[in-house]
C-alpha positions as CSV (number, residue, x, y, z in Angstrom):
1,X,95.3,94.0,107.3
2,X,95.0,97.6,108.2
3,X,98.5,97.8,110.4
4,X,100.2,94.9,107.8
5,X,99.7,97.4,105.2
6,X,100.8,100.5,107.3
7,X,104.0,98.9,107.9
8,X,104.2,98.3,104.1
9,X,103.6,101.6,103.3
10,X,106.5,103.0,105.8
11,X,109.0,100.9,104.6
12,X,108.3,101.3,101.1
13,X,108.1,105.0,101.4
14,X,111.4,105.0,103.5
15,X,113.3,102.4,100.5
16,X,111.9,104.8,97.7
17,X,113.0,108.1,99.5
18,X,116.4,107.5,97.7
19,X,115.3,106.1,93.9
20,X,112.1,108.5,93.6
21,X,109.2,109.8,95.0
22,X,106.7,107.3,95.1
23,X,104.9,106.8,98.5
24,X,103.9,103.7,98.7
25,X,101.3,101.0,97.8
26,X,97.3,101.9,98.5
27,X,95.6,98.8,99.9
28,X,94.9,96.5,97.5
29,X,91.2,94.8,97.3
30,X,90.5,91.9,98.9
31,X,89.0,90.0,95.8
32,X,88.1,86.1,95.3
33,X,88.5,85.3,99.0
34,X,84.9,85.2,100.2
35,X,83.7,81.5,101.3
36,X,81.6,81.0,98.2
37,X,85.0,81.8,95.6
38,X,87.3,79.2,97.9
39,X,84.4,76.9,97.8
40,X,83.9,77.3,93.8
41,X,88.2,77.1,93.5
42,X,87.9,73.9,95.8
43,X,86.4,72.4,93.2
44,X,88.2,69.4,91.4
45,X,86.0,69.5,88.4
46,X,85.7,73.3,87.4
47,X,82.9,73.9,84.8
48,X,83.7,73.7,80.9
49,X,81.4,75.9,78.4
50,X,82.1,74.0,75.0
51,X,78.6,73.3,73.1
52,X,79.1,70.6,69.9
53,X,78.3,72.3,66.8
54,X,74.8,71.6,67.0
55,X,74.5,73.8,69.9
56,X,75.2,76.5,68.1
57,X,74.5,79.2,65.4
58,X,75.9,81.1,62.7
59,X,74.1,84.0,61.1
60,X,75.1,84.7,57.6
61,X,75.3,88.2,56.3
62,X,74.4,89.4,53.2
63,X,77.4,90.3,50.8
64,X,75.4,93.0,49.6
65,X,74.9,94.9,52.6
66,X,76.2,98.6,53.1
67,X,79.7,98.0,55.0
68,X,80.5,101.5,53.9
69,X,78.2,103.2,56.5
70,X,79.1,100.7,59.2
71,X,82.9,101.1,58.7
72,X,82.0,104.7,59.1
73,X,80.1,104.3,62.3
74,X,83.1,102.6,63.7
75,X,85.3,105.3,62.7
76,X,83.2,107.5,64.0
77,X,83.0,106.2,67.5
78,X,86.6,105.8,67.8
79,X,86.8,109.7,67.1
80,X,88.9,109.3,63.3
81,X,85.3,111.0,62.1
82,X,84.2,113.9,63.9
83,X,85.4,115.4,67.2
84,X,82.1,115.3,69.9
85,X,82.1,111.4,70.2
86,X,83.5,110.4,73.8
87,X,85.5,112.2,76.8
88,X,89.0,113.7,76.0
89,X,92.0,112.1,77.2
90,X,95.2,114.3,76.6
91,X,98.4,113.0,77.2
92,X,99.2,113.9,81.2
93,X,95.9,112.3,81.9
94,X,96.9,108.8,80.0
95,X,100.2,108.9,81.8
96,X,98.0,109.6,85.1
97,X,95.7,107.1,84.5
98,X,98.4,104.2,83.6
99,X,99.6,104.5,86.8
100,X,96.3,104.1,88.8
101,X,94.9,101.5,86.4
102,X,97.6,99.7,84.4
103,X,97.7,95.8,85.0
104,X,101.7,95.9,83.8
105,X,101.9,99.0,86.7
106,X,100.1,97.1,89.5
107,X,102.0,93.9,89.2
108,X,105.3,95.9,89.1
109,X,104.0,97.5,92.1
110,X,102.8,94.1,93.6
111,X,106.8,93.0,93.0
112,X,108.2,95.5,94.9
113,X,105.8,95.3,98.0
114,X,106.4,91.4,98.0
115,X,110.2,92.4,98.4
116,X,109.3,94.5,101.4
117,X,106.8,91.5,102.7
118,X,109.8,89.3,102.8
119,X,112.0,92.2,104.4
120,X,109.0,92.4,107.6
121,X,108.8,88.5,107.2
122,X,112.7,88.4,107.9
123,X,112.7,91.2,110.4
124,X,110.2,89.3,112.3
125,X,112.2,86.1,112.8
126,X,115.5,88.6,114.0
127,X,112.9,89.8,117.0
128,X,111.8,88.7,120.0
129,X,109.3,86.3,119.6
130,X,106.5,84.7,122.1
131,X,105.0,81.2,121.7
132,X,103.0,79.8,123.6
133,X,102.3,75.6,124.0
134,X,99.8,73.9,125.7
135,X,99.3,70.1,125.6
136,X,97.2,67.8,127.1
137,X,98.1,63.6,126.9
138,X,96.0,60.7,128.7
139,X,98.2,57.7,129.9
140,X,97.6,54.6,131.6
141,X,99.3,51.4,133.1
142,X,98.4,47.6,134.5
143,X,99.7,46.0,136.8
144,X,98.5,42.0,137.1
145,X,95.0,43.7,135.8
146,X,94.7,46.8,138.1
147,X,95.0,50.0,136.4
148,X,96.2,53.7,136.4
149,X,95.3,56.8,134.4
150,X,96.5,60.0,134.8
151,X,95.9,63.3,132.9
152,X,99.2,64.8,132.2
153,X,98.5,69.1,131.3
154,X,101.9,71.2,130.1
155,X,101.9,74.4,129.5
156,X,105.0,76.1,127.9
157,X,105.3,80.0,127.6
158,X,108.5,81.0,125.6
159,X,110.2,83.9,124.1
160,X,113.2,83.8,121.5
161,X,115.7,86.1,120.8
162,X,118.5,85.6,117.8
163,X,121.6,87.1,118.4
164,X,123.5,89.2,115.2
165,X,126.3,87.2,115.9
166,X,124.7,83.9,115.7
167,X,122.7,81.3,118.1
168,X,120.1,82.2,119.9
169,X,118.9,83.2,123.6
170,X,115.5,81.6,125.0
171,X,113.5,81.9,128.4
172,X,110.9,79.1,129.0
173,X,108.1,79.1,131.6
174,X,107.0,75.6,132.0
175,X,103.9,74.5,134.2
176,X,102.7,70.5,134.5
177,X,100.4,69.3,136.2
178,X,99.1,65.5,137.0
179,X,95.8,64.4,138.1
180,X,96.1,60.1,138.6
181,X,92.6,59.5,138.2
182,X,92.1,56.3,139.9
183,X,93.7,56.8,142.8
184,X,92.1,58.3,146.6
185,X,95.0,59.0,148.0
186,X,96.0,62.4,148.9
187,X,98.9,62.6,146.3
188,X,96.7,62.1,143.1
189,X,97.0,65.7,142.2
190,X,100.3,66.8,141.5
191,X,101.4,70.3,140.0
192,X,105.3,72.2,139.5
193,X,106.9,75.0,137.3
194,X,110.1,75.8,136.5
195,X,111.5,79.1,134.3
196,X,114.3,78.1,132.1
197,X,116.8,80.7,130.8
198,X,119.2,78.9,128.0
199,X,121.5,80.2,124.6
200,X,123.4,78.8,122.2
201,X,126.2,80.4,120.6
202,X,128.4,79.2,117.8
203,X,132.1,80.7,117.8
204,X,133.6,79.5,114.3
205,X,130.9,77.9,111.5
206,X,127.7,80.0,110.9
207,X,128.8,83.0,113.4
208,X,129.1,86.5,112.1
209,X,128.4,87.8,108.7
210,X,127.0,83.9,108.0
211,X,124.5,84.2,110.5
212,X,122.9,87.5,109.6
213,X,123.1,86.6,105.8
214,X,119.1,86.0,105.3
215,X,118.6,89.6,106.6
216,X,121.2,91.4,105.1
217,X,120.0,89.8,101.6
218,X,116.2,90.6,102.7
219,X,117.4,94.1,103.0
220,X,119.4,94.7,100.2
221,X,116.5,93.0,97.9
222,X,114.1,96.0,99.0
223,X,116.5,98.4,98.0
224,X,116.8,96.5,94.4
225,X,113.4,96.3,94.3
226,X,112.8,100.0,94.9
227,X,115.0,100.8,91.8
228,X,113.5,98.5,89.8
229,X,110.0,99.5,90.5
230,X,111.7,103.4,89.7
231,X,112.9,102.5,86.5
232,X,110.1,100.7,85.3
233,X,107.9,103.7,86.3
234,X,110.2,105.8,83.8
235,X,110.2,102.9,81.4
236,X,106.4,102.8,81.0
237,X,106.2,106.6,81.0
238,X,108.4,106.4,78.0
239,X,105.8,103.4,76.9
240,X,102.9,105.5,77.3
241,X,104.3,108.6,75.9
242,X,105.2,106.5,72.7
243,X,101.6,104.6,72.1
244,X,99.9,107.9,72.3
245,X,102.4,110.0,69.8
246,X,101.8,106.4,67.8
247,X,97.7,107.1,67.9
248,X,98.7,111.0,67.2
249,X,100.3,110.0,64.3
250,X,97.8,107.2,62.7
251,X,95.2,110.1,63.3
252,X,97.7,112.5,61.6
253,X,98.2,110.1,58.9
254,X,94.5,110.0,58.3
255,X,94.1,113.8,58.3
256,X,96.6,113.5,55.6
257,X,94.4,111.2,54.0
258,X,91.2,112.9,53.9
259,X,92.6,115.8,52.6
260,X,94.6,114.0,49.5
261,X,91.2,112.4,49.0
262,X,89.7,115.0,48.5
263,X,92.3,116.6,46.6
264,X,91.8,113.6,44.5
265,X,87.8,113.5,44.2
266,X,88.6,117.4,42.5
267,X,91.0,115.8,40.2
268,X,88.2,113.3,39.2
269,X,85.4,115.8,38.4
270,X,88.3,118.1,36.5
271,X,89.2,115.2,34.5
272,X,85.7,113.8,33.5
273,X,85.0,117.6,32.5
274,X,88.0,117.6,30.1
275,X,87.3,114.3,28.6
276,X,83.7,115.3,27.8
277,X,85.0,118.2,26.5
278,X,87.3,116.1,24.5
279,X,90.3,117.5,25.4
280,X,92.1,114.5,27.2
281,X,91.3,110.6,26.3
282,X,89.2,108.8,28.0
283,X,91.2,106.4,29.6
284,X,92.8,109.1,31.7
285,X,89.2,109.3,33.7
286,X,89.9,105.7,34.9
287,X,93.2,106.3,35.9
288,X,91.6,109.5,37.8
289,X,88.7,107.0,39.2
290,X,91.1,104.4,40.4
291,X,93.2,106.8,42.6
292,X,89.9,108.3,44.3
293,X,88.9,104.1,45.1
294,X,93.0,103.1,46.2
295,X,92.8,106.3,48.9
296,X,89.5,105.3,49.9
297,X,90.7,101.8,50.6
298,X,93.9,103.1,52.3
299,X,91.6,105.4,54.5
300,X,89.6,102.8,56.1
301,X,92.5,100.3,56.6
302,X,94.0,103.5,58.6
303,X,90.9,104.0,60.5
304,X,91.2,100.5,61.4
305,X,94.6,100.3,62.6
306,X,93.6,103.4,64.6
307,X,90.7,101.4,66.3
308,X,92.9,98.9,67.4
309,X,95.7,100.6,68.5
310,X,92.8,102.9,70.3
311,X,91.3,99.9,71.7
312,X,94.8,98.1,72.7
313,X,96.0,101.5,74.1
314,X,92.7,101.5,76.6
315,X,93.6,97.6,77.6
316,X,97.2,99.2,78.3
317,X,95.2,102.0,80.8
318,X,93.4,99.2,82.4
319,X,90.1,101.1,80.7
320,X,87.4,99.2,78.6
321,X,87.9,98.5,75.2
322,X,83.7,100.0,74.8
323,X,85.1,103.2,76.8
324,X,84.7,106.5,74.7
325,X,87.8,108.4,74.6
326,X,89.0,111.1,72.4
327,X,93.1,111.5,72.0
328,X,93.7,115.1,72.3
329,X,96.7,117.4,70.0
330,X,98.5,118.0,73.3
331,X,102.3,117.0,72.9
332,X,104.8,115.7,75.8
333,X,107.2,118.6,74.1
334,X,110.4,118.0,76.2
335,X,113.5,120.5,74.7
336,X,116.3,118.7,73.3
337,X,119.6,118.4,74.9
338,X,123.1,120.1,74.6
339,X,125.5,117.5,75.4
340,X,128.2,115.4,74.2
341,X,128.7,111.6,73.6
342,X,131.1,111.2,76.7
343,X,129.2,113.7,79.5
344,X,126.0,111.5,78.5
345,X,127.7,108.4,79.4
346,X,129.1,109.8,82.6
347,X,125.4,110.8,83.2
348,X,124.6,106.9,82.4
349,X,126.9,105.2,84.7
350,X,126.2,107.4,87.1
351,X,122.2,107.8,87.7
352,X,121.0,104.1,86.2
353,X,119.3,102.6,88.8
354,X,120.2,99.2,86.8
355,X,123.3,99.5,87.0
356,X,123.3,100.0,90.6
357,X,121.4,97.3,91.2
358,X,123.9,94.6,89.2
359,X,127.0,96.9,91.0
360,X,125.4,96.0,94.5
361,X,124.8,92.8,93.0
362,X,128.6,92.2,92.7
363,X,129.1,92.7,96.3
364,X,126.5,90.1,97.2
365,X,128.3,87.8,94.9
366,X,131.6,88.6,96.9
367,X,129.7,87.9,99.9
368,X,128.4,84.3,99.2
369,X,132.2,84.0,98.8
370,X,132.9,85.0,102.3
371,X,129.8,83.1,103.6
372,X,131.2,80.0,101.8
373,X,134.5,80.1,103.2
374,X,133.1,80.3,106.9
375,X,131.5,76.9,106.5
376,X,134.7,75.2,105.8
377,X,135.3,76.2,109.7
378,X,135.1,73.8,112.5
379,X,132.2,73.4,114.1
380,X,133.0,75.1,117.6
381,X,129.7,76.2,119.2
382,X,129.1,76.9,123.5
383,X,125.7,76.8,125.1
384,X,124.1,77.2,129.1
385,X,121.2,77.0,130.6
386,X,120.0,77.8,133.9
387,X,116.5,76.1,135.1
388,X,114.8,77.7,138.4
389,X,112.3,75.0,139.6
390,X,109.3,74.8,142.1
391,X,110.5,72.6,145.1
392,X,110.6,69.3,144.5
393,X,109.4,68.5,148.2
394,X,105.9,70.1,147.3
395,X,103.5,68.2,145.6
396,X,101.6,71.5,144.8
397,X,104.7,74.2,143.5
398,X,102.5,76.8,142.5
399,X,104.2,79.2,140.8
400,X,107.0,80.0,144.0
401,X,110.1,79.2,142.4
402,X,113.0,78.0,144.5
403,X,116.7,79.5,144.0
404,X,117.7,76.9,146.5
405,X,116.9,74.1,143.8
406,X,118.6,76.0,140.8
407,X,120.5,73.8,138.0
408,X,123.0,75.0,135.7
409,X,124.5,73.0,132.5
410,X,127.4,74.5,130.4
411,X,128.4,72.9,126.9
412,X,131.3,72.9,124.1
413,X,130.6,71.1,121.4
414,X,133.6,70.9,118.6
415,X,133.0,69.4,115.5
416,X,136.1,68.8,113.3
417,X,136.1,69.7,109.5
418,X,136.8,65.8,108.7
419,X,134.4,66.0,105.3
420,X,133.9,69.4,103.8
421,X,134.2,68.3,100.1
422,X,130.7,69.7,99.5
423,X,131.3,72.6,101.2
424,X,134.5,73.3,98.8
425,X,132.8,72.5,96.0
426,X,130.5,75.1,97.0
427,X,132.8,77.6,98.0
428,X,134.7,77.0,94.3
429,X,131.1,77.7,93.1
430,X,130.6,80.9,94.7
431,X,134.1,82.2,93.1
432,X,132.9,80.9,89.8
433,X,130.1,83.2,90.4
434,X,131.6,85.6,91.6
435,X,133.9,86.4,88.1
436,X,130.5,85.7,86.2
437,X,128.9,88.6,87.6
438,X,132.1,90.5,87.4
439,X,131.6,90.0,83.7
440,X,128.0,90.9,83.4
441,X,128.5,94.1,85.7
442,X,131.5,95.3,83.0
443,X,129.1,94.2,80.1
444,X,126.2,96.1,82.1
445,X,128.4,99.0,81.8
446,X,129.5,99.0,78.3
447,X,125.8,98.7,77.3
448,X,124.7,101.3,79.3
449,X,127.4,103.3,77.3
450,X,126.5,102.4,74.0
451,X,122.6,102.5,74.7
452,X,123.0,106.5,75.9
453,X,125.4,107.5,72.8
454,X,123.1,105.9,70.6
455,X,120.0,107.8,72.4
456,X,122.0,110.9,72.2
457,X,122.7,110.3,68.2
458,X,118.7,109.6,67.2
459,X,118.1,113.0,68.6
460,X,120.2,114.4,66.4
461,X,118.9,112.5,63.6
462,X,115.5,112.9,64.6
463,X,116.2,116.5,64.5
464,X,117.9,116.0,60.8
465,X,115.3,114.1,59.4
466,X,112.4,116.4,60.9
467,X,114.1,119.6,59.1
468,X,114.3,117.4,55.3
469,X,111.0,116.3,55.7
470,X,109.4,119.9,56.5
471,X,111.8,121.0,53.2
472,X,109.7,117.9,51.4
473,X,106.4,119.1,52.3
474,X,107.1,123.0,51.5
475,X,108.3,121.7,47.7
476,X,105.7,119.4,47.1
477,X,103.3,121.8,47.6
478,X,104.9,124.2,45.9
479,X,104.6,121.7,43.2
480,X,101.3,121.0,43.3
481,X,100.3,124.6,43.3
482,X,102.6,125.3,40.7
483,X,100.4,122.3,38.5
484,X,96.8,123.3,39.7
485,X,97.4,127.0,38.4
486,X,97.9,124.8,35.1
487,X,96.0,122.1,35.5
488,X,94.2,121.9,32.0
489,X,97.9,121.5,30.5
490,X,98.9,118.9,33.0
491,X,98.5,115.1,32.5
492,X,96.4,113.4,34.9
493,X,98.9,110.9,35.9
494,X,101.3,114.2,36.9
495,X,99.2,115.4,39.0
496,X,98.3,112.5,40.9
497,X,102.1,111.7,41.3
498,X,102.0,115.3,42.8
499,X,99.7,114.3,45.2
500,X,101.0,111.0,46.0
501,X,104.7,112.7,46.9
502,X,102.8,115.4,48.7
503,X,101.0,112.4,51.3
504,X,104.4,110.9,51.7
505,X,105.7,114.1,52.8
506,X,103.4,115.1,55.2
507,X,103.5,111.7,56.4
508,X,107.3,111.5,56.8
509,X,107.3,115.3,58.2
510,X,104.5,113.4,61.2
511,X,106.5,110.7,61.9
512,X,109.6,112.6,62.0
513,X,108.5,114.8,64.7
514,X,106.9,111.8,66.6
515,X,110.3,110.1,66.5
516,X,111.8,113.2,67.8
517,X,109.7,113.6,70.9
518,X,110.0,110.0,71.4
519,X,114.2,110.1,70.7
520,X,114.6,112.8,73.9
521,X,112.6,110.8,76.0
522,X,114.4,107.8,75.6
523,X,117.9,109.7,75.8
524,X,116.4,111.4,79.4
525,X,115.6,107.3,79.9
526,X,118.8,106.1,78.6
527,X,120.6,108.3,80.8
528,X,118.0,107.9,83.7
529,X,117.4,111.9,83.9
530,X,113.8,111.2,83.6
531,X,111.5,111.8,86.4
532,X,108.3,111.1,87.3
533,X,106.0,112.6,89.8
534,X,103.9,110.8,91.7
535,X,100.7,111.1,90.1
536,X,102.8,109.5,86.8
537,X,103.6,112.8,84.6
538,X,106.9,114.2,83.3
539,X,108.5,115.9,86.3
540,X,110.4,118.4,84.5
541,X,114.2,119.3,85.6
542,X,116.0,122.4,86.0
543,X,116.8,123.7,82.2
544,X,113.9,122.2,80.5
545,X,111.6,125.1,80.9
546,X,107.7,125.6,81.5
């Protein structure tokens, strides 16, 4: 496998020079192939594990037991509670890792080298190829009860050549030999060769651009491959990017928590004071109590959507799901950009590597037209051959051809177009085709249009939203100050309304600058700006700075 996947490597690396800068696949394991795993596959019956209910056992737990410290524990090991539990993983190394690990990145890898296996598959055939035939046949024959057996032996060496325009050339070595086994006269053993030089060519039907259609599309489908395997890579940068500003945020949104909770646990003990000192009713102590129990509740349902979207996020990496990690503050900060609505679509229908693909695509489409229309053609192909035997006066030619023996054949074969319905029907086909993908290209385009102005707009909005939001926070805790400094004055359900607008602030002000980060990657995606270096990080362009 070592020079099958060298030659891989060159051709993906030469396809990719032109849509980015990966280099092409390492070798890929050679897993589940071992005698023992073929054997185990082989079988018809494979094994079932499904025990009846008596087989198995269910262990009650005791409603009374202390969840609290075990939801903790869990929080704790997925980093929401303290900060020394597992190894950090920042950003640049998840975007690293997805592209060394990531099932969805290996089998979009896998897609593109099975494009260039069919390319070196296809290559192959338009080569000159060797074969080599050897076969061996027993015969016999009575006559009125006497019998003769001979051992007939052929051996046939050949090489192949197809030609760009169509047919094919081919040079034969043939050696036979005969042994009659019965026989004691001198002649039993017989033995000639001949070498064989032949071609066919057809002139009309299947010559041309018809003939070399399999390896022009093999070609062209590496290309489209290549971009396709480019654009996904910026796709699941964007992907990556996005989950880990997500778990940034859930974390952010539990800091957020914490903090209001403990804003609120203060609120509690000021508020039993003032009731035993009889200044407030008592009823305001519940109302005080049942806040500090709902953002307890709402803390650990957050610290459990952050385990899962921890745990999913480590699937996504190709990492364990029991793997310690620890998501790191470090943001993908990428500037934002200074451009209108119609230079960002020229950027769009210029640079997207999906769009190319369905423009190309519209060329193949005329193609299959052109391909169609040469099989209503007559049938008009010409062949020769010239055969250079042993002589047939030996009875032991060895391998001494004779030039004085030489046979030649020449052929025209001309086959009218008498029924070519099918083919017409399939040529109307292609033309059919042809307009649909005409269609879908245009549509192709439009979208591309409206998906990069829209891009272009979030950021702006991103950026709109962001500023309101940090204007929320600043009143609301201006607010909230404002009350604490009169706090004995203030009715408890006030104040908590204080603190409830001052989580939803914060919050908003989090998730606003999450979607901005998020909005110029997808416009640099949208537009297909965004580059990625080979060991899967933001390649930054000229303009964007350090």
């Amino acid at each position: 496998m070592e020079s099958i996947d060298a030659r891989i490597a060159r051709l993906t690396s030469e396809t990719s020079a032109g849509t980015g800068t990966w280099q092409g696949p390492p070798r890929s394991p050679d897993r589940g192939t071992t005698r023992e795993a073929i054997r185990l596959a082989s079988n018809g019956r494979p094994a079932t594990i499904n025990p009846e209910a008596g087989g198995l056992k269910y262990t009650m737990a005791d409603p009374s037991r202390d969840v609290s410290s075990r939801l903790a524990a869990y929080a704790h090991a997925a980093g929401t509670v303290g900060v020394d539990t597992g190894r950090e993983l920042s950003i640049r190394d998840a975007l690293r890792r997805a592209q060394q690990s990531s099932r969805e990145f290996l089998t979009a890898q896998e897609q593109y080298i099975l494009a260039a296996i069919a390319l070196l598959v296809e290559r192959h055939q338009w080569g000159p190829r060797l074969f080599n035939d050897t076969s061996v046949s027993l015969g016999g024959a009575g006559d009125d009860g006497h019998f003769t057996h001979a051992v007939d032996i052929v051996n046939t060496l050949r090489a192949t050549q197809r030609l760009p325009s169509g047919g094919t050339l081919e040079a034969r070595w043939v050696w036979a030999a005969t042994e009659q086994l019965r026989e004691t006269s001198t002649g039993r053993y017989t033995q000639s060769s001949r070498l064989v030089l032949s071609g066919e060519v057809p002139l009309l039907r299947g010559a041309g651009l018809a003939a070399r259609e399999s390896l022009i599309q093999a070609e062209r489908d590496v290309v489209y491959a290549a971009r396709d395997f480019e654009r996904f890579r910026r796709e699941f940068l964007v992907d990556i990017a996005r989950d880990y500003v997500e778990l940034q945020n859930t974390r952010s949104a539990i800091a957020n928590q914490e903090r209001q909770l403990r804003s609120l646990r203060d609120n509690a003990k000021r508020t039993a004071a003032r009731v035993a000192a009889g200044r407030i009713e008592a009823f305001e102590q519940g109302i005080a109590d049942n806040e500090v129990l709902g953002a307890e509740a709402s803390l650990a349902s957050q610290r459990e959507q952050y385990i899962l979207q921890l745990e999913r996020f480590k699937i996504r990496l190709g990492l364990e799901p029991t793997d310690l990690i620890r998501i790191t503050d470090e943001t993908l900060d990428v500037p934002e950009p200074e451009i209108d609505l119609e230079g960002a679509s020229r950027l769009a229908l210029e640079y997207r590597l999906d769009l190319q693909n369905q423009r190309d695509r519209l060329d193949d489409a005329r193609r299959d037209v052109a391909i169609a229309r040469n099989a209503l053609l007559p049938q008009l192909d010409v062949g020769a051959s010239v055969t250079v035997p042993t002589d047939d006066d030996e009875r032991v030619g060895g391998l001494s051809p004779s030039p004085d023996d030489l046979r030649y054949e020449a052929s025209a074969t001309l086959g009218l177009p008498l029924d070519r319905r099918a083919e017409r029907l399939r040529h109307r086909a292609t033309i059919i085709q042809l307009e649909r993908a005409t269609r879908e290209y245009e549509r192709a385009q439009d979208e591309a249009i409206v998906a990069v102005r829209s891009a272009l707009r979030r950021v702006d909005l991103a950026r709109f939203q962001l500023r309101l939001a940090e204007q929320q926070v600043e009143i609301n805790r201006k607010r909230r100050r404002g009350q604490e400094l009169r706090a004995d004055t203030i009715d408890t359900q006030v104040l908590l309304d204080s603190e409830n607008a001052l989580l939803a602030a914060e919050n908003q002000r989090d998730r606003a600058q999450a979607n901005l980060r998020i909005a110029v990657l997808n416009y640099l995606l949208e537009s297909d700006q965004l580059r990625v270096a080979r060991d899967g990080t933001l390649e930054r362009l000229p303009g964007m700075g350090g």
